[in-house]
N, C-alpha and C positions, 0 to 999 in steps of 0.2 A: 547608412549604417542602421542597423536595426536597432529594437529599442531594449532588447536582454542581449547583448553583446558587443563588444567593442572589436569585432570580426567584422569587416565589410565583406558584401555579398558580391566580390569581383574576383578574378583570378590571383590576384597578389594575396588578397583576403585568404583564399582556401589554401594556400599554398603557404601562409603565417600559421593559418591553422594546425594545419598537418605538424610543421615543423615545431609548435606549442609543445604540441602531447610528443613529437618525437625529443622533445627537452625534455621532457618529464620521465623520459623511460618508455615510452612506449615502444615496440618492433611490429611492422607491419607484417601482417599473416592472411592468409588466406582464410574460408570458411572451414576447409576441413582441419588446418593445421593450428589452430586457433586454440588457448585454455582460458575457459572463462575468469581460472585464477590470477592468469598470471597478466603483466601488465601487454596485455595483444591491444593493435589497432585494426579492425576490421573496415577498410573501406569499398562501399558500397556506393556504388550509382545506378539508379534506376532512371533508363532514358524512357521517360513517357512522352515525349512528343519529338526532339531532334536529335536524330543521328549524328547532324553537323554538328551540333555543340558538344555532344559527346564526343567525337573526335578530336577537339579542340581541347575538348578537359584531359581527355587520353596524351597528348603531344605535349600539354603543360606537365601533368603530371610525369610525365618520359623525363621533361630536362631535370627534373628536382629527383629523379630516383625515386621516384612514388608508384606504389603499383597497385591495381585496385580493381574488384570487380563489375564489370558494364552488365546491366538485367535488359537483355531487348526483346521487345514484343514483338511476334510474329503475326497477330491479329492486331491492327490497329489500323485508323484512320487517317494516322495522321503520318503513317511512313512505312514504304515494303521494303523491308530487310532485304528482298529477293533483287529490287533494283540497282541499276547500274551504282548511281552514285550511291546508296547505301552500301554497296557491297566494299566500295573504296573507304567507304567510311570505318565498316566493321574490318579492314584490314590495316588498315591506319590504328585502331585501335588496340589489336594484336599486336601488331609492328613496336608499340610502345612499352609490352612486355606485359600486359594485362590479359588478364581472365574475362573469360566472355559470358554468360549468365542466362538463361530462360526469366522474363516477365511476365507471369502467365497472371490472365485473363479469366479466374474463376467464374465471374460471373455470365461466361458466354457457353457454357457448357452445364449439364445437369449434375446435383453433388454426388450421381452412384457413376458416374464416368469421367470423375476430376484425374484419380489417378490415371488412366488410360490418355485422356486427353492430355495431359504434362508431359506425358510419356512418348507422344505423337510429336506435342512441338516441340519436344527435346531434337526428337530423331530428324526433324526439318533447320534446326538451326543448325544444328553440329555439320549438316549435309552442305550450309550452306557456307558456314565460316572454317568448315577441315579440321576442326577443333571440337573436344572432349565436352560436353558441357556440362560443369559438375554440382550445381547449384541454381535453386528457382526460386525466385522472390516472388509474389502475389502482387497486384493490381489492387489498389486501393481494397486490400484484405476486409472485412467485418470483424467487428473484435474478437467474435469465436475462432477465426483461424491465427491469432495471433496465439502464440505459445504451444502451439500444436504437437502434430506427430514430427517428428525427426526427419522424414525424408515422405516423399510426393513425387511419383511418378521414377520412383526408384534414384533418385539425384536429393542432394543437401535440400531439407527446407529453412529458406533463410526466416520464418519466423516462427521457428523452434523454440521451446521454450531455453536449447541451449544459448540459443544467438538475440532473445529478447528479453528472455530473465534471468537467466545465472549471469550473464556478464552483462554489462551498461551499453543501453540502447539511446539513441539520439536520433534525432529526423527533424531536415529543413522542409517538411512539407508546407506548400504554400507559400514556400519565398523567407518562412521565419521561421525560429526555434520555439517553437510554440508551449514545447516541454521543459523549458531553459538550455542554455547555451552548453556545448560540450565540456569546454572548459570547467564550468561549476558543476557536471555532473557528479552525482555521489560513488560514482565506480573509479572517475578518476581521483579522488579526493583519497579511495581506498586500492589503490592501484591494480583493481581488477582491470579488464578484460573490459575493452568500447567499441560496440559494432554501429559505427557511423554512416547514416542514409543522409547522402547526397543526390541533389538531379544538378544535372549540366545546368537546366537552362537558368538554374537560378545565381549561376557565379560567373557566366562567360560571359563577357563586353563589358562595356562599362556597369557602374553603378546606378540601378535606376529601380524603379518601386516593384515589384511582383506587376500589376497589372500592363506594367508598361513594356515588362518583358515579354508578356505575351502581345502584346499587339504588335511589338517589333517581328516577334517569332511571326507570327500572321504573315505581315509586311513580306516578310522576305519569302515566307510557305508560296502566297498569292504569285513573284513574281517569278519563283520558279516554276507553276503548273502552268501560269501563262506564257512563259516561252517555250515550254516545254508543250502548249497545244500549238504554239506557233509555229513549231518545227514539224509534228506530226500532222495539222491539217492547213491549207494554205486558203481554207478561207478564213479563219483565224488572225487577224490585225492584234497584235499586242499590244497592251498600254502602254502607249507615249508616240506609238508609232503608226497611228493613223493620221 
């Protein structure tokens, strides 16, 4: 349990969550369908490192009627949207009746060619998932892109200042609500409008501290690139099995 909320950081946790503010009045909306006035719950997941847990949050979220939008990166290190198993992933996540998202990577690109490049890896995701993509989140933004222009790369920019200051903005970044917990936020207290930044990796398995998620994430990253050079070169011995 973290130390500003009596929300645990587990599936049951996020899925108490949700159903909180949907006791309060809330109705889940999408970015574009969204009034900062009215009592809208914006949910938001940015997968910055597994696709698998985001599928997982996508499946949880399907049996509860929750629906919510996934930001994937097409430049990263840590997973190709293009591969096989990602691609069951990003359809797994569809299939649960969610919206699918651009996570773009400002800082890999020059700021006179931001628009052009959003614009690029819009047209590469959409290609890849058969689906519209109508909204792009930023990559660990700088505070000057936060409240910005309206749209980027001609698609919703999720940190507009419609979606970060006219209505109530919350973010688990780093495993905690560092900004306090959704629940006490002051938009809901005034029944505006909560645009919610969730990541998978921080709610899916059991209950265990940020750093330990990531070593688990690791654990499991390592043992699929090792079977997976296992299969593709045969002087390759995987671990456990020399």
């Amino acid at each position: 349990m973290t130390a500003n909320s009596d929300i645990q950081f587990t599936p049951d946790g996020y899925v108490a969550l949700v159903q909180r503010l949907r006791a309060r009045g809330y109705a889940l909306r999408g970015f574009a369908a969204s009034d900062p006035a009215a009592p809208h719950l914006i949910l938001r997941h940015d997968v910055d490192m597994s696709l698998e847990r985001a599928a997982e949050m996508a499946a949880l979220e399907a049996r509860h009627g929750i629906s919510a939008t996934y930001f994937v990166l097409v430049r990263s290190e840590f997973y190709n949207p293009a591969a096989a198993a990602s691609g069951a992933a990003l359809r797994q996540i569809l299939a649960g009746g969610h919206r699918i998202g651009l996570h773009f990577d400002a800082a890999l690109h020059p700021p006179s060619a931001q628009d052009e490049a959003a614009a690029a890896e819009c047209a590469l995701l959409e290609a890849l998932v058969g689906t519209p993509v109508e909204a792009i989140s930023f990559h660990r933004p700088p505070a000057a892109d936060v409240g910005g222009a309206e749209r980027i790369g001609g698609r919703l920019n999720a940190y507009a200042a419609r979606f970060t200051r006219d209505m109530g903005y919350c973010s688990d970044s780093r495993g905690a609500w560092h900004h306090g917990p959704p629940l006490a936020h002051p938009a809901v207290a005034a029944r505006r409008a909560l645009h919610l930044l969730t990541h998978p990796i921080w709610w899916m398995g059991a209950e265990a501290a940020p750093a330990e998620r990531l070593r688990s994430f690791l654990e499991r990253r390592f043992a699929h690139l090792d079977a997976e050079l296992a299969r593709h070169c045969s002087v390759h011995r995987p671990e456990g099995g020399r």
